[in-house]
Backbone as a ProteinNet text record, in pm:
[ID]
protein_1_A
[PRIMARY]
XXXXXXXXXXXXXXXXXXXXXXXXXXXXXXXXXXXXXXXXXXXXXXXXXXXXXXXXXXXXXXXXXXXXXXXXXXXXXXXXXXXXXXXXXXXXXXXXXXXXXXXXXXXXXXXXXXXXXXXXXXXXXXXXXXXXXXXXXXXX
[TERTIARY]
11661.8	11608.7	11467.2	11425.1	11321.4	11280.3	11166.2	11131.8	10978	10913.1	10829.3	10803.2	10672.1	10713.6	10521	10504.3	10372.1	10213.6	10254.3	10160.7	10136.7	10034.6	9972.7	9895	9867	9820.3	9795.6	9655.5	9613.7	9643.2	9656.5	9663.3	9602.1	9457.8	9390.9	9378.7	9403.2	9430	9578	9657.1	9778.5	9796.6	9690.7	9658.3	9588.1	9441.9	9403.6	9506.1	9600.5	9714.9	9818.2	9843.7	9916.2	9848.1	9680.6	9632.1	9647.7	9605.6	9596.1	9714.7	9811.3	9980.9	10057.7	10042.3	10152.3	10271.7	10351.6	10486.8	10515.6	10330.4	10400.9	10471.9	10556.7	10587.2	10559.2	10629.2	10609.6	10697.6	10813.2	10888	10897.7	10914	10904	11006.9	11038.7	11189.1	11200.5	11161.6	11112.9	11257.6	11303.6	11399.4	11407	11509.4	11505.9	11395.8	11455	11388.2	11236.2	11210	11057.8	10993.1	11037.8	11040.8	11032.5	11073.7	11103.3	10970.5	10991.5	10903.5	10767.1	10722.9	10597.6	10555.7	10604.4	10521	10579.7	10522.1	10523.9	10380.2	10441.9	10270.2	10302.3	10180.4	10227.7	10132.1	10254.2	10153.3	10146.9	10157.4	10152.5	10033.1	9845.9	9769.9	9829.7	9930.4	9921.5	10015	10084.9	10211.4	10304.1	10339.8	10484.7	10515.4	10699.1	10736.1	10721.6	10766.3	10780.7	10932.4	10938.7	11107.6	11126.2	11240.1	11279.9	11358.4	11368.3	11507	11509.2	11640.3	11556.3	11607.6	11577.2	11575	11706.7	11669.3	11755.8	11756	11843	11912.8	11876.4	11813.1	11791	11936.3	11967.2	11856.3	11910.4	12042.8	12095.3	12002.6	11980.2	11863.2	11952.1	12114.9	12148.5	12087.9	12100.1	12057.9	12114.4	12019.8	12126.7	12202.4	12298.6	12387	12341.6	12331.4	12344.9	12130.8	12085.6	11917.5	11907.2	11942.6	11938.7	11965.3	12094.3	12162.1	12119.1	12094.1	11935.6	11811.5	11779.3	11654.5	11698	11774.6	11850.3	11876.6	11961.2	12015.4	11895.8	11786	11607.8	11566.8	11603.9	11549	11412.3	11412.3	11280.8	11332.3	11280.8	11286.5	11224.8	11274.7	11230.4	11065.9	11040.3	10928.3	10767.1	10837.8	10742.7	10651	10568.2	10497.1	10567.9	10636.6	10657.4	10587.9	10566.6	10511.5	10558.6	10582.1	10676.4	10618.9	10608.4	10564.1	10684.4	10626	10687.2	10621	10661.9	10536.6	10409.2	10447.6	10369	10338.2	10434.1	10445.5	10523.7	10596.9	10749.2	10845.3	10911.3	11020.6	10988.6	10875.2	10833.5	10830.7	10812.7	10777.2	10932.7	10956.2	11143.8	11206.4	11194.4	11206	11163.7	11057.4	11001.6	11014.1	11034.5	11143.3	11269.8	11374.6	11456.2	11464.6	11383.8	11397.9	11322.2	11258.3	11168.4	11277.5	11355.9	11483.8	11604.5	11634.3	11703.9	11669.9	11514.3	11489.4	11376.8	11290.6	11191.8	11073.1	10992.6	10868.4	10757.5	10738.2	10592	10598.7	10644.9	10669.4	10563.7	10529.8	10405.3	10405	10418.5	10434	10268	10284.6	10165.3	10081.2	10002.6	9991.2	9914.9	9929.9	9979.5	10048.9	10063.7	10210.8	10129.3	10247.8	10242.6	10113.3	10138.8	10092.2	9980.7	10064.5	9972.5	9957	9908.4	9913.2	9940.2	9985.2	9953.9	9862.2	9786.4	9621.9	9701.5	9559.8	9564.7	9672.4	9657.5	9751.9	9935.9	9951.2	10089.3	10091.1	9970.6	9995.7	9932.3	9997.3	9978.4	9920.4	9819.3	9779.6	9595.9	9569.1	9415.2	9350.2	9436	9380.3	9351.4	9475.3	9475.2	9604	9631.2	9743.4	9705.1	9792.1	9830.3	9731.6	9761.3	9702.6	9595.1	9547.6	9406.8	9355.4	9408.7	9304.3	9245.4	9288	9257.6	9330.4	9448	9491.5	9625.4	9619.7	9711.5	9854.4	9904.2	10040.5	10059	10231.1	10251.4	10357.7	10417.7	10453.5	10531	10710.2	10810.4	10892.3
3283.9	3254.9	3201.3	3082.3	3042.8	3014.8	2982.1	2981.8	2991.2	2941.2	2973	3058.8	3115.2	3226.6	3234.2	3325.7	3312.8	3323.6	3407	3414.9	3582.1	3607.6	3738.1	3774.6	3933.2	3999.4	4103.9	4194.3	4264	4413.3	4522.7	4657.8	4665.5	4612.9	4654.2	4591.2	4417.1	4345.3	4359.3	4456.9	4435.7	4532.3	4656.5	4760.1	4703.3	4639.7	4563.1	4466.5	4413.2	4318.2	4409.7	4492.4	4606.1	4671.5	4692	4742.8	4645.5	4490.8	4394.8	4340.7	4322.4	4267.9	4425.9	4389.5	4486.2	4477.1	4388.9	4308.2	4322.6	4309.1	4312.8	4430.2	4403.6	4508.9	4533.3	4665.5	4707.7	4735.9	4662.6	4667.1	4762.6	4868	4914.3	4885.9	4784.9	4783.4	4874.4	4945.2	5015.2	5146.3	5159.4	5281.4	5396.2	5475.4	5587.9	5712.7	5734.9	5796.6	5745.9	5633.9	5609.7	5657.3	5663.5	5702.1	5846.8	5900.2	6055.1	6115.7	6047.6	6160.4	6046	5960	5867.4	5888.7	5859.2	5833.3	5728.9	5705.7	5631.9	5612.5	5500.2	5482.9	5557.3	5573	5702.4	5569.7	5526.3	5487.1	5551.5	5657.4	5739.4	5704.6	5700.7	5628.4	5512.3	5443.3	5324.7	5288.9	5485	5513.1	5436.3	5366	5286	5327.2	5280.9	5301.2	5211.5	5305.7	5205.8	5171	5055.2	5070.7	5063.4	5130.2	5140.9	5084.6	4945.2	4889.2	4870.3	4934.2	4899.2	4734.1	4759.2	4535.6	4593.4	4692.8	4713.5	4871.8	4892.6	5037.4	5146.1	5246.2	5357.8	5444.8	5439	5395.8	5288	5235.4	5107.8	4966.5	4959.3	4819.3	4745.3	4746.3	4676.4	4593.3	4466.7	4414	4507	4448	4587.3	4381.9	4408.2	4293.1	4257	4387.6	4441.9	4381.6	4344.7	4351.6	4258.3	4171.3	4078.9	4136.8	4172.3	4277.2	4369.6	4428.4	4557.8	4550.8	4418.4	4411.2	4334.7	4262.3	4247.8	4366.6	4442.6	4562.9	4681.7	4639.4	4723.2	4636.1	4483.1	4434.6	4301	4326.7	4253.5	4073.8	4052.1	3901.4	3809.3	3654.3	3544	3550.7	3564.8	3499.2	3642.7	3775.1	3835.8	3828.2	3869.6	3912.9	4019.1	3992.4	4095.1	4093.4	4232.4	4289.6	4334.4	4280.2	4371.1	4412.8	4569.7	4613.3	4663	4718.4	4781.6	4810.7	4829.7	4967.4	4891.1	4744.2	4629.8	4478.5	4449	4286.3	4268.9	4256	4179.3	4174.5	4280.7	4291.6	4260.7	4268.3	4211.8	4107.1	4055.8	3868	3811.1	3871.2	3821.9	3880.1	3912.8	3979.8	3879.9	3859.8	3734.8	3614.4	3603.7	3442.9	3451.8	3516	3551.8	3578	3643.3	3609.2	3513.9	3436.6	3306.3	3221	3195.2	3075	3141.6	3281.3	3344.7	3270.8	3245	3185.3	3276.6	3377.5	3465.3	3405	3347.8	3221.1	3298.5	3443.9	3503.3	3615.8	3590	3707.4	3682.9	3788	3828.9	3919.3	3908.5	4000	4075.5	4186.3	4274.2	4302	4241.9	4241.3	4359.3	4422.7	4547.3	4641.7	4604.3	4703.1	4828.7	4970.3	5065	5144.4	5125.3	5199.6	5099.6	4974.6	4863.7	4854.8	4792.2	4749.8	4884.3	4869.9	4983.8	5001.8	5076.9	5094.5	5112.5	5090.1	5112.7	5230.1	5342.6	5441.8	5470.2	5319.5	5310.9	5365	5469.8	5504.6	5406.7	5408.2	5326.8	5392.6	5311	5375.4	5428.2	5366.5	5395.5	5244.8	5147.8	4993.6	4932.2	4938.2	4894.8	4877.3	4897	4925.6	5015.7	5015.2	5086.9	5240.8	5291.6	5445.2	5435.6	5356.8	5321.1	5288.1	5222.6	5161.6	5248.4	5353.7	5517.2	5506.7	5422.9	5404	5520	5520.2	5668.2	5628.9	5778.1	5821.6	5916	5937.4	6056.3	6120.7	6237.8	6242.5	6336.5	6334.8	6418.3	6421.6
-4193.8	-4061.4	-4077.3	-4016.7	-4006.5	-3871	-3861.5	-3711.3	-3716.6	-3568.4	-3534.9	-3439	-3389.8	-3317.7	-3248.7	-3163.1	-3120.1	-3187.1	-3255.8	-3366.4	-3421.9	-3490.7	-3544.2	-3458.1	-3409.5	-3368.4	-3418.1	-3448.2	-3462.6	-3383.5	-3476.3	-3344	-3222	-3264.9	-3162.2	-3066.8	-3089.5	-3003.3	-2923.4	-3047.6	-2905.2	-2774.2	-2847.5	-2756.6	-2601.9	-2671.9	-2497.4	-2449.6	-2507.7	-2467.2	-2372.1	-2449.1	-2360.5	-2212.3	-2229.3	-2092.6	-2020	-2018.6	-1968.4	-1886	-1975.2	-1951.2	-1879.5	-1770.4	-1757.8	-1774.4	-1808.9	-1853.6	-1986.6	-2075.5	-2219.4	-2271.3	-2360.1	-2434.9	-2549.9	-2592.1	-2719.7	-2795.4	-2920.6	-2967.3	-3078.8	-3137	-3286.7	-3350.5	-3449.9	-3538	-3635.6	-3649.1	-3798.8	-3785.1	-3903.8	-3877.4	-3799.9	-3747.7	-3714.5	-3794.8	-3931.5	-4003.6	-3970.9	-3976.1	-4016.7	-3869.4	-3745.7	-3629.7	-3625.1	-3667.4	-3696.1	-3785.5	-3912.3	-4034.5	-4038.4	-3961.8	-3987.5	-3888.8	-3746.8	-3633.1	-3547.6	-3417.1	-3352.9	-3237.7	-3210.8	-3110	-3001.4	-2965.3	-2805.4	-2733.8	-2633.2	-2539.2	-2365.6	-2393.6	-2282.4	-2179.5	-2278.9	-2130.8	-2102.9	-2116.5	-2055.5	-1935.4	-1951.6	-1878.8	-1851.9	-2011.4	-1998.1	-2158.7	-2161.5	-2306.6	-2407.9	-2498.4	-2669.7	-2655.4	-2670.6	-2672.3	-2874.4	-2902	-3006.8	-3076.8	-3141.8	-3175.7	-3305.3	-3390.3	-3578.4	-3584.6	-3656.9	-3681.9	-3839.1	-3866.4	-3994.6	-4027.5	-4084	-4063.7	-4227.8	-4207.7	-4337.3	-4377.7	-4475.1	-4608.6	-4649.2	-4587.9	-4674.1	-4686.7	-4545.7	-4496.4	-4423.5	-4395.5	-4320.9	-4199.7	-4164	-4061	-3956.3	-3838.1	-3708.1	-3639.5	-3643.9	-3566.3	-3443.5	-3366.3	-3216	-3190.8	-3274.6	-3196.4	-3120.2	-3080.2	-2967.1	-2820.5	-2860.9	-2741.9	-2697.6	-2816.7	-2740.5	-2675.1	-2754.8	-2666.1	-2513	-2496.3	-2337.4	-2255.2	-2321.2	-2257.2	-2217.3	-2342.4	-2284.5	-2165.3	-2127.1	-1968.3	-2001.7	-2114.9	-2144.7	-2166	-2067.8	-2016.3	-2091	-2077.7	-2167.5	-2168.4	-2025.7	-2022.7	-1988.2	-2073.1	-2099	-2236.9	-2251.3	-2442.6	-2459	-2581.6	-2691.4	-2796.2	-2811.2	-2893.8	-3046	-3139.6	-3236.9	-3358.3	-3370.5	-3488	-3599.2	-3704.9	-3765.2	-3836.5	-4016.5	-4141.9	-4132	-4196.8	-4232.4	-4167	-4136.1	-4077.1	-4100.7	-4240.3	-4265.1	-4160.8	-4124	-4047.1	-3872.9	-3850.7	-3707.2	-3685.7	-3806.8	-3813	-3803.2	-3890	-3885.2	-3768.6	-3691.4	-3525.1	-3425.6	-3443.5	-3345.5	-3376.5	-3516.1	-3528.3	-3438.2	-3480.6	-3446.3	-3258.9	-3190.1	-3079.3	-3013.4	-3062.3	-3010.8	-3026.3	-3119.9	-3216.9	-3070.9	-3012.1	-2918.4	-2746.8	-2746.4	-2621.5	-2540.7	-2628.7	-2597.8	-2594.2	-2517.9	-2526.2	-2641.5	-2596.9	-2625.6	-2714.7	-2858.8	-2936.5	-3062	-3072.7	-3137.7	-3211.6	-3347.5	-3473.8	-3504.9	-3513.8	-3566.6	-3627.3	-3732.4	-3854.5	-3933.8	-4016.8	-4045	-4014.8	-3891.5	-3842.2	-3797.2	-3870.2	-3819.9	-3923.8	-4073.3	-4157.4	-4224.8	-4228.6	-4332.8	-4443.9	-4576.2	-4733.8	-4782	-4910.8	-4934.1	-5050.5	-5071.4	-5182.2	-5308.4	-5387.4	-5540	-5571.2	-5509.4	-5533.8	-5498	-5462.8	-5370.5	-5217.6	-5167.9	-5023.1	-4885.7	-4797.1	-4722.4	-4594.5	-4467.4	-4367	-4369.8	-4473.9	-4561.2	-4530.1	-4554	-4519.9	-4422.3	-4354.5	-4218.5	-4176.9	-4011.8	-3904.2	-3806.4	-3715	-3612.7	-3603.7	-3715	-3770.4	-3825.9	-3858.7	-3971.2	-3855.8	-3709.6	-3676.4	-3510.4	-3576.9	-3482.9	-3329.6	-3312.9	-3201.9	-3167.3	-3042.3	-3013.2	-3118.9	-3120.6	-3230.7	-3215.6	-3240.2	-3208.8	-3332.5	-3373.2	-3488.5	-3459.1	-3502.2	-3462.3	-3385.2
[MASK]
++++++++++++++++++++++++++++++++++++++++++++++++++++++++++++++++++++++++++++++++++++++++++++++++++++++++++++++++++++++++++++++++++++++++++++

């Protein structure tokens, strides 16, 4: 899949994007598991949801078939901003190709995602993302 798509966005920029847009959303593709034992964004002040869709399935990695359909069946219209995170960037980026190439005008991949690079030591969330970049989360 190739494609173009709206561009990179920063956490923190998608956070004021989120107060601002009341339309935008917030996509997480990232697994169940990683949903479960990592975190997720709480966007509770902003008193709207995260919608949850994996882009690909733990532990095999399967593609999910059904992500187009899900994100329809979540309501989220051509002509809102989406938002799509996940650990790092990879899999958000290939999300918003994929629904921009679908007919989604305003999709916008994350860049670092949820956790971000990961350091000299292999752990990730120390560099930069979502969590590095002290923005609400919630865990469990």
């Amino acid at each position: 899949m190739t494609g173009s798509y709206a561009g990179d966005v920063n956490p923190r920029d998608t956070w004021a994007a989120l107060e601002l847009d009341p339309h935008a959303v917030l996509i997480d593709v990232r697994t169940k598991a990683e949903w479960s034992y990592v975190g997720t964004p709480d966007l509770t002040a902003l008193d709207r949801p995260l919608l949850k869709i994996e882009w690909q399935s733990w532990p095999d990695g399967r593609p999910n078939p059904s992500f187009v359909a899900e994100v329809e069946a979540a309501g989220v219209k051509p002509e809102q901003k989406i938002l799509l995170l996940c650990r790092s960037g990879a899999r958000s980026k290939a999300a918003a190709q994929l629904l921009t190439a679908e007919g989604w005008h305003h999709c916008y991949n994350i860049s670092n995602g949820f956790e971000g690079p990961q350091d000299v030591d292999g752990h990730r969330g120390h560099l930069a993302g979502w969590k590095h970049d002290g923005l609400p989360w919630t865990q469990g």
